[in-house]
N, C-alpha and C positions, 0 to 999 in steps of 0.2 A: 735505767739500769743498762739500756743499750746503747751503745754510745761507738759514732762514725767521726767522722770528719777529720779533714788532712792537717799536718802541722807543718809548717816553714819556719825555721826560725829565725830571729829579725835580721840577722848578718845577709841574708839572703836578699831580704824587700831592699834596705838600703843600698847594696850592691846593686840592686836592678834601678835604684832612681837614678843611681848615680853614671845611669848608662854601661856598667860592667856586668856584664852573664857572664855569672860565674860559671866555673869548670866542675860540677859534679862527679862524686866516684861512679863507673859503671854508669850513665849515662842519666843518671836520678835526678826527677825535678823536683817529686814531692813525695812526702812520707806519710806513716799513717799514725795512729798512736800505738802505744804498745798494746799488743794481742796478749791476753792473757788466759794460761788456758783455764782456770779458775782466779773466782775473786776472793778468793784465799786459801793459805798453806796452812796447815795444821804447825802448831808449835814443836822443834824439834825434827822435825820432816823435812821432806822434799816438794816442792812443789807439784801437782798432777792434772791431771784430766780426768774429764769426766768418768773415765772407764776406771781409776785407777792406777795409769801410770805415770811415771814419772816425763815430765813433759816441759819442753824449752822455753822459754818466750820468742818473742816473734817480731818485728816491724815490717811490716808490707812498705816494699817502695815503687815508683811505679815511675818512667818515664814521661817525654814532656806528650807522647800520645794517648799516657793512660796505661799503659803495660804493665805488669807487672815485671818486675828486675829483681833475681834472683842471684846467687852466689856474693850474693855480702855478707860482712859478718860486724851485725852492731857492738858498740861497745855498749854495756851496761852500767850506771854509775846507782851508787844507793845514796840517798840525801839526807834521809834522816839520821839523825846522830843513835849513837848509844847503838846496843845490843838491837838484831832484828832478822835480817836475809842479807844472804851473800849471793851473789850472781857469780857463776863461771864466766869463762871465756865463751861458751858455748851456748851461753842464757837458760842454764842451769839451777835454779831457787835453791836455798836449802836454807830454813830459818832457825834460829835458835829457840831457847825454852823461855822465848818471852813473848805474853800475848801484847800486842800492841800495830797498829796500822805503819805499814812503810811507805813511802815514796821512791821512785825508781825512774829514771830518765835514761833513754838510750841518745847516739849518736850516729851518724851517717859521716863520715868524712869528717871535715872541720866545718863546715855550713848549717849541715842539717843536724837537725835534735827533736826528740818529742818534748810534750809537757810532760808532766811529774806525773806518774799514774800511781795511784793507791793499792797496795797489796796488802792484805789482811791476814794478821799473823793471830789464829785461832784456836782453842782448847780444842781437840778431836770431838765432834759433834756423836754421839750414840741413840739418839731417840729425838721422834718428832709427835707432837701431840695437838689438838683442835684445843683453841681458844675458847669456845663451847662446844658443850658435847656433840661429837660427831652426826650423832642420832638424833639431834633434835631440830626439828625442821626450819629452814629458814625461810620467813615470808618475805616476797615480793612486794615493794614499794609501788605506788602507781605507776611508776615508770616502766615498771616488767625487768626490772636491776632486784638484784639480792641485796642483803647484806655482804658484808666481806668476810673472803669463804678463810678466817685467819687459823692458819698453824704456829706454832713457835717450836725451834733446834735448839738444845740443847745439849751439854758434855758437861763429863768430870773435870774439876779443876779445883786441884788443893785436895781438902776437907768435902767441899762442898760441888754444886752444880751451878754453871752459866749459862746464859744464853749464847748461841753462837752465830755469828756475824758472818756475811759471806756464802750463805749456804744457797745454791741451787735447789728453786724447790717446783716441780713441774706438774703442772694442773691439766686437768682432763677430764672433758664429759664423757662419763662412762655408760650411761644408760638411763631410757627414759621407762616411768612408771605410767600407764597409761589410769585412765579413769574407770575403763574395765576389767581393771586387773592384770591385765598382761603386760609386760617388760620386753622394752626394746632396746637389745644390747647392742645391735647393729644399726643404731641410730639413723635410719631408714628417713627420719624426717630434721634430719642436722639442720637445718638453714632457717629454723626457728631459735638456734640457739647459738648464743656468743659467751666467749669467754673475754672480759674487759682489759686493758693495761692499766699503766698508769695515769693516766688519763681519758679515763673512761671509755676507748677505742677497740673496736673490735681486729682482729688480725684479718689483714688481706688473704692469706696464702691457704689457714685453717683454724678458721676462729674456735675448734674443738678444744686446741690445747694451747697452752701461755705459760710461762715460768715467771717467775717471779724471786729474786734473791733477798734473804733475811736482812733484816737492818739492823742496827745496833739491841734493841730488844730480842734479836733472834727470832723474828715475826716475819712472815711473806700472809700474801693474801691477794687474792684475784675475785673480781665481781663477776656474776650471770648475769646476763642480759635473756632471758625467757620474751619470746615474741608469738605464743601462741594463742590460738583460738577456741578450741577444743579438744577434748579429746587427752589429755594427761593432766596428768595427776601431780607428778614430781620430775625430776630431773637429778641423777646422783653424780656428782664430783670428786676426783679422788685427789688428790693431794701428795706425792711421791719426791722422797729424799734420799740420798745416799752418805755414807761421810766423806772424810777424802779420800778414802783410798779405794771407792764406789760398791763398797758394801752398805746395803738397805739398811737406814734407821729402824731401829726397833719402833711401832707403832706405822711406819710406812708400810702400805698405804694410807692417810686419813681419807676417810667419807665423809663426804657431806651430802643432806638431802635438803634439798631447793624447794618449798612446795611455789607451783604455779598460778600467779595471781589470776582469779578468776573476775 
């Protein structure tokens, strides 16, 4: 769900076999893909951030030392056909009242362009719920791995409720139950505990907390990894969403309790 790596587009490689360096705008050698500030727009809405506002799209471009290059202004194209989001001039979202995934490619000049980035056109999400009951303990495999700590996002739409695709959903070890009875919310002994990716990997920076975005089920889920020896009992994980306009899901926080494989 996180996703780097620079785009050239082919006009550019062939120009360089053919022994032509081409002439970039503002002195651009390579680009990034589209930033987006969420990976989806409510239907009918504006596209936003995390906070709630309303918020532009983005292409980082960087000269041939790596710099960042600033004061350009991409052009936006939308590929998918039929009803979906419209881009300003200014990379400005604004979707119509149709749920459905778009595609969106910018431009740098005549040379550069990104790949097709996916923007997800969503019911307004209003509540998040555990996949099993929050309260009921999850045991640890031999491994000192949980099970998957799963919630699902959900919204109105029509008649009825969907699941909502797109949603940021941000996990956290919140606090350990010791085997004496005491609670340590100040997780005084972190380095016994990880929170997984997608591939099973704990985070370099603070393996406390990890996000995880809903998939077409409107499902996210993040694994423990528990590495202790004594001395606790459980491990509580919370689970936190907002909709798009970064008002908290009804049911946000979800709890989850990890017991400690002994």
């Amino acid at each position: 769900m996180k996703r780097t790596g620079l785009v050239a587009i082919c006009a550019v490689i062939v120009a360089l076999a053919c022994g032509d360096v081409p002439t970039m705008p503002g002195g651009v050698s390579y680009i990034s893909r589209i930033a987006l500030p969420s990976p989806a727009v409510a239907a009918g809405d504006t596209l936003r951030d995390s906070t709630g506002r309303a918020a532009r799209l983005a292409v980082p471009a960087f000269d041939a030392t790596g710099q960042l290059v600033t004061g350009l202004t991409p052009k936006y194209t939308v590929i998918t056909l039929g009803p979906g989001v419209q881009v300003s001039a200014d990379g400005i979202v604004t979707a119509a009242d149709t749920v459905r995934p778009t595609a969106i490619v910018a431009r740098i000049g005549d040379r550069l362009q990104t790949t097709p980035e996916t923007l997800y056109v969503v019911p307004q999400p209003d509540s998040i719920v555990p996949v099993v009951a929050s309260t009921a303990p999850v045991t640890d495999t031999v491994t000192g791995q949980s099970a998957a700590l799963q919630a699902i996002v959900s919204g109105p739409r029509g008649a009825g409720r969907v699941p909502v695709r797109g949603i940021v959903v941000r996990y956290a070890v919140s606090r350990v139950y010791r085997s004496s009875g005491a609670i340590d919310s100040t997780l005084t002994d972190s380095t016994n505990f990880f929170l997984l990716d997608d591939f099973l990997k704990p985070r370099r920076s603070n393996q406390l907390t990890l996000a995880d975005t809903t998939n077409e089920a409107g499902t996210a889920g993040r694994v423990l990894l528990a590495i202790v020896r004594t001395g606790v009992d459980s491990v509580e994980v919370r689970a936190r969403a907002t909709n798009l306009r970064g008002v908290p899901l009804k049911g946000s926080p979800v709890r989850f309790i990890v017991k400690v494989k002994r």
